[in-house]
N, C-alpha and C positions, 0 to 999 in steps of 0.2 A: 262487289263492294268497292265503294271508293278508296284510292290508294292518295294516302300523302305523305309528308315528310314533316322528320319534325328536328327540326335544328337547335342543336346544344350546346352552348357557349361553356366552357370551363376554367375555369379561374385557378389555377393551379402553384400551388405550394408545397411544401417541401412535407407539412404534415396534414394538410388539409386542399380541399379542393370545395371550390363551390360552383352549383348548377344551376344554368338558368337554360328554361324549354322557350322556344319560339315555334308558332305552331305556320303552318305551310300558310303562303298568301299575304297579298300585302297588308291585309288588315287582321293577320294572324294572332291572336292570343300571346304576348309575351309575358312570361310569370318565372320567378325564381320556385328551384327546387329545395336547395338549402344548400350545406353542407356538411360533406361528409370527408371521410378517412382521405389521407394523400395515397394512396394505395392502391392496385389496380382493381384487385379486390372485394374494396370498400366502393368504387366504379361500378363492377360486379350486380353488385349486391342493388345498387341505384337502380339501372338497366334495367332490371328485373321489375322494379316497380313501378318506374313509369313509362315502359314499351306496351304501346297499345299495337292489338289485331290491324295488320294490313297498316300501320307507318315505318317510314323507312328512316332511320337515325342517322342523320351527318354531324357530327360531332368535330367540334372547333378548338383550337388552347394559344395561346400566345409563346413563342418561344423561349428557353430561359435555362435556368441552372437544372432544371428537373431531364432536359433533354429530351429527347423520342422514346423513353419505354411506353407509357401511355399509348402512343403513336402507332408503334409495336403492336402491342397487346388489342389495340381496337381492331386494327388492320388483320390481324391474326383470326378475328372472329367476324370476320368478313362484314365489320360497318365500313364506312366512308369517314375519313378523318384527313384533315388536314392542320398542318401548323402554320400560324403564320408573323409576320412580321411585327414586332411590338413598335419598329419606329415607324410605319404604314400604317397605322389605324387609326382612321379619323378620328380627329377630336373637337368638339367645341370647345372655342374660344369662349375665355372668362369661365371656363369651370374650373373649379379650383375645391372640387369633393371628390376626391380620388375613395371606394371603398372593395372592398372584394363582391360585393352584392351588384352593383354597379357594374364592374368591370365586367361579370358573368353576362348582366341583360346585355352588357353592350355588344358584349362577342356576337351573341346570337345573334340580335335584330342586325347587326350588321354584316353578318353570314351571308344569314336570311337574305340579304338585298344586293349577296355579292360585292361590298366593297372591303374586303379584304384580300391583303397578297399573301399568297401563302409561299414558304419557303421550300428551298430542296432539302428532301431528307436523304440522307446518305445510306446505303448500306450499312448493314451490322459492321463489314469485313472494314470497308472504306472508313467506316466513325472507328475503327481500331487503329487504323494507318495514320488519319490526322489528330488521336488523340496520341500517336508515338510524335509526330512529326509537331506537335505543340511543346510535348515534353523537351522534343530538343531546343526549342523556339524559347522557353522557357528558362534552360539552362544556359543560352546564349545572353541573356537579356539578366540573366546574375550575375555572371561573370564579368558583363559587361558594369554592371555595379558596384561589384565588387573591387574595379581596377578604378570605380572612380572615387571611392573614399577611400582607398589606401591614395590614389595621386590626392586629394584634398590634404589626407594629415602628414604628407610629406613636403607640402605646400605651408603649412600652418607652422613649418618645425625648419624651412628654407634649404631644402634640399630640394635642388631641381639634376635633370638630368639633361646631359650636354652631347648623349648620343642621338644619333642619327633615327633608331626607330624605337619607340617603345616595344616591350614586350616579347623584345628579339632578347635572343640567350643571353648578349652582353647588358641588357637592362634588368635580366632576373639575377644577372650576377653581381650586377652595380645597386641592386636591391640585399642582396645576403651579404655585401660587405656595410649596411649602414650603422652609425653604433649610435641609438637614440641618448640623448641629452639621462634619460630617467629609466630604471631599470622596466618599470609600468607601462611607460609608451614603446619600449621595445617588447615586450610582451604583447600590445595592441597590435604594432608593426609584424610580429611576426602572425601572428591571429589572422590578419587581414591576406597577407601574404599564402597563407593554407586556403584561407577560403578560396582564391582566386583558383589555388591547383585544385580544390576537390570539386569546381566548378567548371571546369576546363577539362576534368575527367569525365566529366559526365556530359558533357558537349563530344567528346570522342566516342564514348561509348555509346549514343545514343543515334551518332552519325552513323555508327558500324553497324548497329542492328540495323535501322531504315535498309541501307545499302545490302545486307544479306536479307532481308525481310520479303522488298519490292521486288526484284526478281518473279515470287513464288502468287501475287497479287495479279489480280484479273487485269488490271488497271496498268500492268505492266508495261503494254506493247505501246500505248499514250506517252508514258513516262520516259519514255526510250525514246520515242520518236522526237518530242520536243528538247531533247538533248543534242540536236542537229544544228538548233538554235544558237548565234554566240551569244555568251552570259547565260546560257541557263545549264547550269551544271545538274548535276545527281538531284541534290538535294532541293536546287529550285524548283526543276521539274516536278519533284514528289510533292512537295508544296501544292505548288498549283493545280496537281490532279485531288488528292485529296481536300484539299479549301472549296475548289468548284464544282469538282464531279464531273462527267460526262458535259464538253463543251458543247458537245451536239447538240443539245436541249439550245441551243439558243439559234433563232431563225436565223440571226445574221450577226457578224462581228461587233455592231453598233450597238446590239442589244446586249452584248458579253461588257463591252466597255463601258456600259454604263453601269449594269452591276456591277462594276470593280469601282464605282465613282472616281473612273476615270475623265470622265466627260465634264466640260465646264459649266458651272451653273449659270442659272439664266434669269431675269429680271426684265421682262417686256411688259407694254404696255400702251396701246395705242401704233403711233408710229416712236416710239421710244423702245432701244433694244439696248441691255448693259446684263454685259456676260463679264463672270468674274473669275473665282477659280474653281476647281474642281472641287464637283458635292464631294466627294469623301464616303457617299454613301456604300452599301452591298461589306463585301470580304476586304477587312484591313489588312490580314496578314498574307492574302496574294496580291494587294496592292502591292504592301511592302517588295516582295520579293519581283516584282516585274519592275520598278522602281529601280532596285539593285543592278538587275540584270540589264537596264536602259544605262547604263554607266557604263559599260565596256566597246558602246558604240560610238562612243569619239574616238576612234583612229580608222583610217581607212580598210576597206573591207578586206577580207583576207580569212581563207580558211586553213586556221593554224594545225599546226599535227595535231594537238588533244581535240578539235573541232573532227577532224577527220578522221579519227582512231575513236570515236563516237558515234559517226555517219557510216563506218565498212559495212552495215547487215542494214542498212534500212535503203526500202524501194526509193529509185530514181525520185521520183516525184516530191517525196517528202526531201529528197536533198535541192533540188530544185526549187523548191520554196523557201528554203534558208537562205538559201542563195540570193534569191532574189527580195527577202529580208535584208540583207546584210547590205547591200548595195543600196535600197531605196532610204533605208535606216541612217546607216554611215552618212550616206547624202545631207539629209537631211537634218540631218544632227549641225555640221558644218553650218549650213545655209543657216539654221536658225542663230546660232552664234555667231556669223556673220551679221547678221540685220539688228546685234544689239538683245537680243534674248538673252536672258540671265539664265545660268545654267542648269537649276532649278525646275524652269518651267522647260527645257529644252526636254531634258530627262523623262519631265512627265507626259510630255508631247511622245516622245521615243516608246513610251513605257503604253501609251494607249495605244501604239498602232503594231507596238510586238503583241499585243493581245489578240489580234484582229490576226495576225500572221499563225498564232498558235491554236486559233480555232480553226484555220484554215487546213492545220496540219493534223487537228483531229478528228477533220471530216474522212482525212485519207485511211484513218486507222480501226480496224476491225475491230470492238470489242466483244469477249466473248458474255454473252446473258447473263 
């Protein structure tokens, strides 16, 4: 008996899913199935009714707040399932009828003919590391809010501060002596002043689990190596393993940097070529953090004790290529701020080719299955 495949686009929601079948071949049968339960279950229960003798089910979803259980659970029952990119899916221009019915035939037929990208799914263990290493991300990014409407309503009320750094011990103490104008705005002041610390504890505490946590993490011996790196400390390194997963997966350093939309975008046509700035596209928050760690390369190279007291357990080779990071890097960080480069794009310039160095460093590294 003939064998085919029958691709299933899903439309996925938080209480509901809808199904559309495309049936194998380019002039294959596409028809919605309806919808049913958000549930793997209520899936389950679908499967059962429309799996004909001798087809083989590849099932499709768009990624989103629902995550990988779905993903999970198919995979678990030995179909073929992939997720893949919501900003990657073709679209026709001038439509402008977005509906859940819709979206489902679209998955399909466009399954069905291969123009979809599908994303990396992480491990169980891995989507638990970067959902801790978000939380911290999370609590930096409040804290960091938090310190900027206490400075606005200190601003509002003409209290400025005349020391040297914010947020050092003598500016939390140059904060506990202010005495607001109205017993109500010091009650706000002090308000504001607690969130910063119960946001700032929770920034500590959350740094302290990752670093007792990663150790014990398959992903460990990656995390450790690119800490050879200058600027990439504990907490970047763990970033970046958990955001990307296993660099390996990408055939070449060119192909990592552009998933990080590191790379510049591009506007050709004919003999007309106008490159602007970086798509922005793939992982923002290991953008973010290579970004960071490209800031510590303007000063001449140099491996300082915390760089070296990091590198004592790891093979020659992987110190070698730090090395020789740090030297081509520093270089060129100069050189471009020499020629009039804003500092800005110097960073991001630094920040694409430490990427390319750190794939380099986790081709050297074994991980275990």
């Amino acid at each position: 008996m003939k064998h085919s495949i029958t691709f299933v686009g899903l439309d996925v929601h938080k209480d509901s899913i809808t199904v559309a079948l495309a049936d194998d071949g380019r002039d294959g049968e596409v028809r919605l199935y309806g919808s049913i339960g958000g549930d793997p279950g209520a899936l389950d229960k679908a499967i059962r009714r429309f799996r004909r003798a001798n087809a083989e089910l590849r099932f499709v979803y768009e990624a989103g707040p629902c995550g990988y259980e779905l993903y999970r659970h198919l995979i678990k029952q030995g179909f073929h399932c992939d997720v893949i990119a919501p900003s990657m899916t073709p679209k026709k221009s001038g439509n402008r009828i977005k509906t859940d019915r819709r979206d489902a035939l679209s998955l399909a037929r466009l399954y069905r003919a291969g123009e979809l990208t599908p994303v990396y799914v992480p491990r169980e263990e891995d989507e638990a590391m970067r959902d801790l290493v978000r939380g911290r991300e999370d609590a930096v990014n409040a804290t960091r809010t938090a310190r900027q409407r206490l400075s606005a309503l200190l601003l509002r009320h003409g209290f400025r501060y005349s020391g040297r750094k914010a947020w050092s011990i003598a500016h939390l103490r140059w904060l506990a002596d202010i005495k607001m104008p109205h017993p109500a705005q010091q009650i706000a002041l002090q308000e504001y002043i607690n969130s910063i610390e119960e946001n700032s504890e929770r920034v500590d505490r959350l740094t302290e689990q990752i670093l007792k946590l990663t150790p014990t993490w398959r992903m460990a011996p990656v995390v450790t190596a690119f800490q050879a790196l200058r600027g990439v400390a504990p907490i970047v390194a763990t970033t970046m393993v958990v955001e990307i997963g296993d660099l390996r997966r990408f055939e070449n350093p060119r192909q990592l940097m552009a998933y990080l939309g590191l790379v510049p975008s591009e506007e050709s046509s004919g003999q007309s070529t106008k490159r602007g700035g970086i798509t922005k596209t793939g992982n923002s928050h290991a953008r973010r953090m290579l970004i960071e760690a490209a800031q510590t390369y303007g000063v001449p190279a140099k491996v300082s004790r915390v760089i070296r007291a990091r590198q004592e357990d790891l093979p020659r080779v992987i110190k070698e290529i730090a090395w020789k990071a740090q030297v081509r890097l520093c270089g060129r960080f100069r050189k471009l701020m020499a020629k009039g480069k804003s500092r800005n794009s110097t960073v991001t310039a630094i920040a694409r080719e430490l990427s390319g160095f750190m794939w380099a460093i986790a081709r050297e590294v074994p991980i275990p299955a």
